[in-house]
C-alpha positions as CSV (number, residue, x, y, z in Angstrom):
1,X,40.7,96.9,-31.7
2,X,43.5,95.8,-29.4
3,X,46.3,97.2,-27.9
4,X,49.7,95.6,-28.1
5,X,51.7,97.0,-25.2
6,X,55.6,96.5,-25.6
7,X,56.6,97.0,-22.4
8,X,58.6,100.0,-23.6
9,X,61.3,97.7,-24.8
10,X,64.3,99.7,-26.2
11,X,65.1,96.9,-28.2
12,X,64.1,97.5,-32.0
13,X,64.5,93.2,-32.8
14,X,62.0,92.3,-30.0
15,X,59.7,95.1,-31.4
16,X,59.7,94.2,-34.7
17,X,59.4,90.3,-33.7
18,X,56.7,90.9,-31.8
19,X,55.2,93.1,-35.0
20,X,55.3,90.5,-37.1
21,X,54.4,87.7,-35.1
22,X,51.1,90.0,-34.3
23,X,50.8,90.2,-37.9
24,X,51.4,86.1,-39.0
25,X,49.5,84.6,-36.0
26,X,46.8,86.8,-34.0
27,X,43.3,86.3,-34.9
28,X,43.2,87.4,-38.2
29,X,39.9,89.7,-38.4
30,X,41.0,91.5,-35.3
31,X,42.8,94.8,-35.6
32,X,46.1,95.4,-33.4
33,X,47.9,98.6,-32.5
34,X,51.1,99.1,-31.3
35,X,53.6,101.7,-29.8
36,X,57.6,100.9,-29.5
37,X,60.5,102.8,-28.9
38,X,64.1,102.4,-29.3
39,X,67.9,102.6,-28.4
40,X,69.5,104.7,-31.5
41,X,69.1,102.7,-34.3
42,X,68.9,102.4,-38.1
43,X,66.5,101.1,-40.2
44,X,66.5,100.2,-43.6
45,X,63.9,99.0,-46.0
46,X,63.0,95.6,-47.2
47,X,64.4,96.4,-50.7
48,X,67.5,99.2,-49.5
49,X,71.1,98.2,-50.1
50,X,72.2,98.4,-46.6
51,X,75.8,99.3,-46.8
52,X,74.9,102.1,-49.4
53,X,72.3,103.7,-47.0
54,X,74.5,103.9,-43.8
55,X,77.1,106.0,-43.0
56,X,79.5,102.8,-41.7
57,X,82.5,104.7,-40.1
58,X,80.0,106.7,-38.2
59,X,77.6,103.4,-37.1
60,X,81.0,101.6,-36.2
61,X,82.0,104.5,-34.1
62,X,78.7,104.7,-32.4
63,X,78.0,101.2,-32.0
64,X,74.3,101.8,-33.3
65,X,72.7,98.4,-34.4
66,X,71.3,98.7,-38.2
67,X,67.9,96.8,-39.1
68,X,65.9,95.6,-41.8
69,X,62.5,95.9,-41.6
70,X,59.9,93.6,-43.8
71,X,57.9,96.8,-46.0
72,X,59.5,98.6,-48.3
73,X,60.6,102.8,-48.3
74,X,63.5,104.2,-47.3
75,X,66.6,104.0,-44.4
76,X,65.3,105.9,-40.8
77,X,67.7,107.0,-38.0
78,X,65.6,106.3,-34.9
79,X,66.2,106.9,-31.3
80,X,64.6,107.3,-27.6
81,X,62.8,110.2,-29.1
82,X,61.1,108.8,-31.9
83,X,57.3,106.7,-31.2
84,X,56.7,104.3,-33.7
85,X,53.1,103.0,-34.5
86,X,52.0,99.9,-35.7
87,X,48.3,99.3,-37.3
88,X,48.2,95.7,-37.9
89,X,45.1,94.6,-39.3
90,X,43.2,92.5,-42.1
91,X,44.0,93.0,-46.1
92,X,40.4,94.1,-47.5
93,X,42.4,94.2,-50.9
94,X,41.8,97.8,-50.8
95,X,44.0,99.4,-47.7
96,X,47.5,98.5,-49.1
97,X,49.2,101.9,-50.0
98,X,46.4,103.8,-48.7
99,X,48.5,105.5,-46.3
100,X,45.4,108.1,-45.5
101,X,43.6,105.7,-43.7
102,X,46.3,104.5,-41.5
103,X,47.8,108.4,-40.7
104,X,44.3,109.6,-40.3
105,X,43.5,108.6,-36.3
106,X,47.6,109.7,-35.7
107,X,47.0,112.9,-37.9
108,X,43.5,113.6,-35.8
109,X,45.5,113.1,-32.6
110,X,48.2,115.4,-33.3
111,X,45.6,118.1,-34.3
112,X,43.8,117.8,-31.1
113,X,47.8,118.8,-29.6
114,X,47.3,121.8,-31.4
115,X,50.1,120.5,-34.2
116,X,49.0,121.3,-37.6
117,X,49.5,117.8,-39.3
118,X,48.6,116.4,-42.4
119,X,49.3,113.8,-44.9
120,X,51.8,115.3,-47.6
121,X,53.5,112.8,-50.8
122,X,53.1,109.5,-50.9
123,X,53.7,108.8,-47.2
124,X,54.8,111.4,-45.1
125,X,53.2,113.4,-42.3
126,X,54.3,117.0,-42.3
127,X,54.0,120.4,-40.3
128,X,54.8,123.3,-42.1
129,X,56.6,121.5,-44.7
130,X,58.7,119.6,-42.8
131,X,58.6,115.7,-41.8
132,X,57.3,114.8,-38.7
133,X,56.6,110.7,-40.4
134,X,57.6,108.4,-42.5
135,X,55.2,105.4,-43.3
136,X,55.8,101.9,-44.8
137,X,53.3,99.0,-45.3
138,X,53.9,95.2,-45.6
139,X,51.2,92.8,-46.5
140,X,51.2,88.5,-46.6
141,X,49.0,86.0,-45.9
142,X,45.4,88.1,-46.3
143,X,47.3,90.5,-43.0
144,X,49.1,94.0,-43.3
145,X,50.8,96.2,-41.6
146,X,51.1,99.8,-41.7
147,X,53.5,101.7,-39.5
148,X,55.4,104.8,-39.2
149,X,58.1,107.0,-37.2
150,X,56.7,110.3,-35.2
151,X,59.5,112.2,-34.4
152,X,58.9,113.6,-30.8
153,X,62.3,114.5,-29.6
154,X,64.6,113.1,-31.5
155,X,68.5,113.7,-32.0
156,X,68.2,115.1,-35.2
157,X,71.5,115.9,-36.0
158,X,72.5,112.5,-35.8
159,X,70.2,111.8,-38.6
160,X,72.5,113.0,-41.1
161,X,75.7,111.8,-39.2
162,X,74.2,108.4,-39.5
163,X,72.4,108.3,-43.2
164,X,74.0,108.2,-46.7
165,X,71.1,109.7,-47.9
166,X,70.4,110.0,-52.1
167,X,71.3,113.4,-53.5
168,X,68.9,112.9,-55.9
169,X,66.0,112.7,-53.4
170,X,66.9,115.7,-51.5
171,X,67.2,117.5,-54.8
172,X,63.6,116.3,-55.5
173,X,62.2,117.6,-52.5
174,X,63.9,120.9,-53.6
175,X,66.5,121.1,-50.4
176,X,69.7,121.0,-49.3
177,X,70.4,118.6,-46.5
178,X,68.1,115.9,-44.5
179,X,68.4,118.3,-41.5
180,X,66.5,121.3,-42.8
181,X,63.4,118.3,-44.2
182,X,62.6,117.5,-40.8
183,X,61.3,118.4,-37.5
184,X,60.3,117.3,-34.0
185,X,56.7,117.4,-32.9
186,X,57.6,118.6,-29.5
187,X,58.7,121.9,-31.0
188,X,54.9,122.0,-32.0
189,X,52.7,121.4,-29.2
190,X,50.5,124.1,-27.6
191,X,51.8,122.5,-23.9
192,X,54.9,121.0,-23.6
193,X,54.6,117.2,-22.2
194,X,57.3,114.3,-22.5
195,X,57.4,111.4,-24.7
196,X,55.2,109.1,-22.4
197,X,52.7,111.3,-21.8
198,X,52.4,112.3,-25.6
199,X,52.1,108.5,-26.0
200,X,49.3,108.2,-23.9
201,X,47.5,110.8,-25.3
202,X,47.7,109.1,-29.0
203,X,46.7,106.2,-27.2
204,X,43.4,107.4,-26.0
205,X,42.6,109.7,-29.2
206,X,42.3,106.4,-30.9
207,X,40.8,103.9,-29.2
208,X,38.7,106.9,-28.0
209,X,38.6,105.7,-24.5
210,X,40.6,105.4,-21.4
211,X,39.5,102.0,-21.3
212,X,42.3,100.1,-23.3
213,X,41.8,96.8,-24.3
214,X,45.6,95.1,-24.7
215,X,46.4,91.7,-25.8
216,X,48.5,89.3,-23.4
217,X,51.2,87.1,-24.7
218,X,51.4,83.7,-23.3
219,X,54.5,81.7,-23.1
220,X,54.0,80.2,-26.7
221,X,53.4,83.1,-27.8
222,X,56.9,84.9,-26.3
223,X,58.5,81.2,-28.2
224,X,57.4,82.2,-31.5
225,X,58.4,85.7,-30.8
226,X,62.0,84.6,-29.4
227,X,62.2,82.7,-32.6
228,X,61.5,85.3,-35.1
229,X,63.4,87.4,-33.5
230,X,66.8,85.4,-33.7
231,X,66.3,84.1,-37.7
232,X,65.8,87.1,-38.7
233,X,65.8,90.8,-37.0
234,X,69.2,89.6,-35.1
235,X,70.6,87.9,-38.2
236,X,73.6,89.4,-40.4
237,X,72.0,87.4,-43.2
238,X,69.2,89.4,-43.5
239,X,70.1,92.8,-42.0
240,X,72.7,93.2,-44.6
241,X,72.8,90.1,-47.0
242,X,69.9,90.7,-48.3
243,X,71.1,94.2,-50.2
244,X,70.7,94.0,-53.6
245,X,73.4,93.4,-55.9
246,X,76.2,96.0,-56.0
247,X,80.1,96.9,-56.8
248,X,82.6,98.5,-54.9
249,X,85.3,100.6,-56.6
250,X,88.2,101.6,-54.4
251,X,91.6,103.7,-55.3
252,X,94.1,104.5,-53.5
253,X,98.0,105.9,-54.1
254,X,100.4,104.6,-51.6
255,X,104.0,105.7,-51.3
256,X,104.8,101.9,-51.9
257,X,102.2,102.5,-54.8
258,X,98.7,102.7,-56.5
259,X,95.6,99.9,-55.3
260,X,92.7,99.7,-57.2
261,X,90.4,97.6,-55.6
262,X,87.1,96.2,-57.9
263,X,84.6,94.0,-56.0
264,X,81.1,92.7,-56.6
265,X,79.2,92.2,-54.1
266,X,76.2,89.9,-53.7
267,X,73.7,89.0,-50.9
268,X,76.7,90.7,-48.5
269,X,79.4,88.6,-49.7
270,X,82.2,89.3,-52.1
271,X,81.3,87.2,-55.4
272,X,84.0,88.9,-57.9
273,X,87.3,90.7,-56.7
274,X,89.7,92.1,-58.6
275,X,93.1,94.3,-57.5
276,X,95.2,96.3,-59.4
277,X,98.4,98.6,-59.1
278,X,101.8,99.9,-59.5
279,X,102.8,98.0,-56.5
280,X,105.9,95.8,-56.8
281,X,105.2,92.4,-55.2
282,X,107.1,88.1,-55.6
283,X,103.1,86.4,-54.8
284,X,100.3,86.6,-57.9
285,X,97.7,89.0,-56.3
286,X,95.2,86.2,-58.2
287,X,95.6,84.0,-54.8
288,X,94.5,86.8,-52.8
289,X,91.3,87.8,-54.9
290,X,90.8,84.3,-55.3
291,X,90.6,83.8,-51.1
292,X,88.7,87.2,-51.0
293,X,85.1,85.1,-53.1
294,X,82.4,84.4,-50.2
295,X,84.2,87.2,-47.7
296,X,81.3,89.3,-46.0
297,X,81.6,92.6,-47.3
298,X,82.1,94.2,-43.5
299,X,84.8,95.7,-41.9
300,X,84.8,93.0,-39.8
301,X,84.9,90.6,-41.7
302,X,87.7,92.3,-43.8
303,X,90.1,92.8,-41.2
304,X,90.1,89.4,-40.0
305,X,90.8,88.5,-44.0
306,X,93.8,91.1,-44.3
307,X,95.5,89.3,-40.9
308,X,96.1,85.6,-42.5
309,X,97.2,87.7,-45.6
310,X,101.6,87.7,-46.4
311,X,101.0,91.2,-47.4
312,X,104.5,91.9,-48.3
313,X,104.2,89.2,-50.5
314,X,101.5,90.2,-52.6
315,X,101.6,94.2,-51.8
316,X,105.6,94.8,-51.7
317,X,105.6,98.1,-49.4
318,X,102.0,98.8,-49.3
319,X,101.2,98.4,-45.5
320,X,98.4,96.5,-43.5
321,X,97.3,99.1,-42.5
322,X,96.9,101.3,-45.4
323,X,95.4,98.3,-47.6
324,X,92.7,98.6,-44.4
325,X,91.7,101.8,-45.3
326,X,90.9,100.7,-48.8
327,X,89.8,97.4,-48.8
328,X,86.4,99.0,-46.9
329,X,85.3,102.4,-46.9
């Protein structure tokens, strides 16, 4: 077993480049672990409709980068207080979904703290009821990956500021808001210690040494990683165009008059848009949905559309700036 050190980069599209690139090109019957931490961040899952996991107005306002990850599960709010681990290691056909024996050696750590952990669900870590992990596996090539989020310190509260989180699955887990599921190891520890120190200690329970044996990356190797890291984990396309298919019903009343707004959106792009209304307006509103097909589906994006738009032409005395507070929410 080797020990992938990261340098303790805060930057979640290095990490998860240097994750995967572990995971397609290291020796392949050696096992890797791995540690990273990161600037506030969210991260959704391979299969997640990003814009319907993330609370936008809130991740504009805050600047915080959003992420897709390659396995599968659910949308995380991460920051400087959260330790991610990474078990990257061969597929014995036998070890994908078996989230016990990847939690097990993080579970015996946190014991030895004096935190009473254990697995709980289908992959969660919890204390008293409460989540302390998440975990997530992703497997190609005869390689997988297990990792998982261990919430030390982390700014929960922003956790529900930054989430659009399912009803439904709260109501499952028989609760009323993502705050009161979750909790911060450091709240549990028989000794208080920080973040790096705690890391150190997870380290050690499980290579059971103080001897670590870590894995070097040569200049090819930091190539590949460069690469991976700019085609995908820094790439719009895949962050966000890779939500599944959805639509996007907005309605709004104006005093220059009513806007219904009807897109479909696919792979992050507009593919059908239709507008309707009370408004009176000389241009056919046709040329604006038509101009609207192949639009990223992003405020961004969205804005820069509405400027080269007459919109007195084709809204009357619906404003700019109102039709901006509609045409994305």
């Amino acid at each position: 077993m080797i020990y992938i050190d990261t340098k303790d980069c805060l930057d979640q599209t290095e990490n998860f480049a240097i994750e995967e690139f572990a995971l397609r090109h290291l020796e392949a019957n050696e096992t890797y672990v791995m540690f990273y931490r990161m600037h506030p961040t969210v991260i959704v899952g391979k299969n997640q409709n990003t814009l319907a996991e993330i609370n936008h107005a809130y991740i504009e306002a805050q600047d915080i980068p959003v992420l897709r990850r390659l396995s599968g599960g659910g949308a995380v709010y991460n920051d400087q207080g959260n330790i991610s681990f990474s078990i990257i290691t061969k597929d014995d056909g036998a070890s994908f979904n078996n989230f016990e024996r990847f939690t097990k050696p993080v579970i015996d750590a946190l014991i030895g703290l004096g935190v009473d952990a254990k697995l709980s669900g289908r992959n969660d870590i919890e204390v008293a009821g409460r989540k302390i992990s998440g975990n997530a596996q992703f497997s190609t090539g005869g390689r997988l990956y297990s990792h998982g989020t261990l919430l030390f310190d982390v700014n929960l509260a922003n956790v529900e500021k930054a989430l659009h989180v399912n009803p439904l699955k709260l109501q499952a887990k028989g609760v009323k808001s993502v705050r009161s599921r979750v909790t911060n190891i450091r709240e549990h520890l028989c000794e208080d210690m920080d973040i790096h120190a705690f890391q150190q200690v997870l380290l050690q329970s499980i290579f059971k040494t103080t001897e670590i044996p870590s894995y070097v990356f040569s200049e090819e190797d930091w190539m590949q990683i460069r690469t991976i890291q700019k085609e995908r984990y820094q790439n719009w396309d895949w962050n966000y165009g890779k939500s599944p298919k959805f639509n996007v019903k907005n309605v709004q009343k104006f005093s220059g008059g009513l806007v219904e707004i009807l897109f479909q959106v696919e792979k992050g792009r507009i593919t059908t848009a239709q507008i309707f209304g009370d408004f009176f307006a000389t241009g056919d509103i046709k040329e604006v949905e038509n101009k609207l097909l192949g639009v990223a589906y992003t405020r961004e994006a969205l804005d820069a559309f509405l400027e080269g738009v007459d919109v007195p032409r084709y809204f009357g005395k619906v404003t700019k700036e109102e039709l901006r507070t509609i045409i994305f929410q």
